[in-house]
C-alpha positions as CSV (number, residue, x, y, z in Angstrom):
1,X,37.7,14.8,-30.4
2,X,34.9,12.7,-28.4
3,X,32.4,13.8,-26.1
4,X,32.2,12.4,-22.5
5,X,28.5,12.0,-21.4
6,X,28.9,12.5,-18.0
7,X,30.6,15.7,-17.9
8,X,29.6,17.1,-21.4
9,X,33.0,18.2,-22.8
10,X,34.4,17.8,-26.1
11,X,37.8,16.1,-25.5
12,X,40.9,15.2,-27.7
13,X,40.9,11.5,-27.5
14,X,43.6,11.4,-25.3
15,X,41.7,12.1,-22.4
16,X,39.8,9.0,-23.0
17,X,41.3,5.3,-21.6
18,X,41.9,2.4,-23.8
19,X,40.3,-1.1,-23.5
20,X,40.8,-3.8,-25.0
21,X,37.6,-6.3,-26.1
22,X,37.5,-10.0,-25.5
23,X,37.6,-10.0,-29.6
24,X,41.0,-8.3,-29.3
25,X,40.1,-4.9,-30.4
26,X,41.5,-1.9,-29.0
27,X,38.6,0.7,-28.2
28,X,38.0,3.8,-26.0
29,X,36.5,4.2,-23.3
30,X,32.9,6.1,-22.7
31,X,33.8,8.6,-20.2
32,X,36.6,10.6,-19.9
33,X,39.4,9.7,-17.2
34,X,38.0,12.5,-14.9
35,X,34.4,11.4,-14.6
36,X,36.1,7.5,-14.5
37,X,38.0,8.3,-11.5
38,X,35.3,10.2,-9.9
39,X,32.2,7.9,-10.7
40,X,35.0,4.8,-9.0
41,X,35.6,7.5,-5.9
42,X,32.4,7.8,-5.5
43,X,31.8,4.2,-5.0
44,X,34.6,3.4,-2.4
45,X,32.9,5.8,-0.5
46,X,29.1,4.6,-0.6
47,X,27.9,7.8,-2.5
48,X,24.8,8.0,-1.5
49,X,21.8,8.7,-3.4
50,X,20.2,11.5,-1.4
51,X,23.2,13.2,-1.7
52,X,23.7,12.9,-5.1
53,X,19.9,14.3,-5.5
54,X,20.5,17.1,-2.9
55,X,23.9,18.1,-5.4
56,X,22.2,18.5,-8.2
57,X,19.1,20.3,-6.7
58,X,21.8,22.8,-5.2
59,X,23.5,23.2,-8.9
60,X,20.0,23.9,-10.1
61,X,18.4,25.9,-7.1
62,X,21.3,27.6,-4.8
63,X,19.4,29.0,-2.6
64,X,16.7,25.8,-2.0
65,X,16.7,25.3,1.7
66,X,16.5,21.4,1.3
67,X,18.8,18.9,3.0
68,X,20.2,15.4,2.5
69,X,17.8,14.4,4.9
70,X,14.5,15.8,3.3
71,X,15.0,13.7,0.1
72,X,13.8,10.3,1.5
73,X,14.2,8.0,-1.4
74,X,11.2,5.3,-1.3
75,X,12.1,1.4,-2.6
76,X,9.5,2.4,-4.9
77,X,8.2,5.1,-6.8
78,X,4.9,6.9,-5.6
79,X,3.3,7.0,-8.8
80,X,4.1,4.9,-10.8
81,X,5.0,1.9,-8.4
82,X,8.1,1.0,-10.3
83,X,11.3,0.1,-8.2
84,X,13.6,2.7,-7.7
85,X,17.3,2.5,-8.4
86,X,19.6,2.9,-5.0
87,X,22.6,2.6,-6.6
88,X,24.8,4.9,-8.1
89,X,25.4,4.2,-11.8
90,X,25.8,7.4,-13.7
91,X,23.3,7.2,-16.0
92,X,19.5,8.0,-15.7
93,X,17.1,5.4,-16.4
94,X,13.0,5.3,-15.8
95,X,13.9,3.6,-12.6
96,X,16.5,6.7,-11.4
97,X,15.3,8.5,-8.2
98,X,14.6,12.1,-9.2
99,X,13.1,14.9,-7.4
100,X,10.1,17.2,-8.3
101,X,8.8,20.1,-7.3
102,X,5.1,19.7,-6.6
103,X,4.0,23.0,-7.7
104,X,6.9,24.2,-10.1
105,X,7.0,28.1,-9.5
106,X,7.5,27.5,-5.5
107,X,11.2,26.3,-6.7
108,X,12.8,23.4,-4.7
109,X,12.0,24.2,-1.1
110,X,10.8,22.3,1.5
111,X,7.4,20.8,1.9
112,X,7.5,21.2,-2.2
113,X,9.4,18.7,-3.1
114,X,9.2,14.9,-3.7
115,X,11.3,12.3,-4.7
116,X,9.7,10.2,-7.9
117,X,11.1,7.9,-10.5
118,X,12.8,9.8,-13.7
119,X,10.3,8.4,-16.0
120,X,7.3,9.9,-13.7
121,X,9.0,13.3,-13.7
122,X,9.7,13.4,-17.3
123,X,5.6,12.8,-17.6
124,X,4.8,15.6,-15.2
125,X,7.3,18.0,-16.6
126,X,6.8,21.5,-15.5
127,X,2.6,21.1,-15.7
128,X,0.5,21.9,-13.0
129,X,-2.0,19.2,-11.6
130,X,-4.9,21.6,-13.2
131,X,-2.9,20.8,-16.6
132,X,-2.5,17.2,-16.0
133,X,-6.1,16.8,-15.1
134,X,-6.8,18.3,-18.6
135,X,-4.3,16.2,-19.9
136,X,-5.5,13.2,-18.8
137,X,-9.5,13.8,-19.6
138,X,-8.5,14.9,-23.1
139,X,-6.9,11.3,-23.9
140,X,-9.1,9.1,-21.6
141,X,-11.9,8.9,-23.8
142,X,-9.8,8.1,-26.8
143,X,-8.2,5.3,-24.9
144,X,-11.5,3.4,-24.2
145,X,-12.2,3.4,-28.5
């Protein structure tokens, strides 16, 4: 059995394609065949980021009221000025597009909502600004020693 990182499941082995390495060794593959034909599909058809964001808001939040079109990706990210990915890879870095909810108990609807790097809302988390304010004049003083 092996698990596919993309889609989660515990597969027999089977599921998973062969490659063989420039040293001649025969080894499996990462993801499944599913999520390998999907992620190529996906491709061919210039998935697009916004989209991809908007599907995975909707498998979160069914009933946000967002759109394709309200998640405007920026080349770089509002807050912590680090480029942001446009392409679709399949795995999340710091540099991922992600989008967070400005004040978390409103829920992904519109006007509450912004698109950030991964890394900046992994920071951020589910704390308010009044939290992060704490946050960040608890450890400032300790940063200066």
């Amino acid at each position: 059995m092996k698990t596919c990182p993309s889609c989660t499941r515990n597969l027999p082995r089977t599921q998973f394609s062969a490659r063989k390495q420039l040293s001649g060794n025969v080894t499996l593959r990462t993801y499944c065949k599913l999520c390998d034909r999907l992620s190529a599909t996906q491709e061919r058809r210039g998935w697009k980021p916004a989209l991809r964001l908007w599907k995975s808001v909707k498998g979160r939040c069914p009933s946000s009221d967002i759109t394709p079109d309200d998640l405007r990706i920026p080349a770089v990210c509002p807050v912590l000025g680090i480029p942001l990915r446009q392409e679709f890879s399949g795995k999340r870095s710091d540099a991922t597009p992600s989008v967070d909810r400005i004040e978390p108990a409103k829920g992904y609807v519109k006007g509450n909502v912004v698109v950030v790097s991964w890394r900046a809302n992994r920071l951020k988390g589910d704390a308010t600004l009044a939290e992060l304010r704490q946050l960040a004049t608890f450890y400032a003083p300790m940063e200066e020693k």
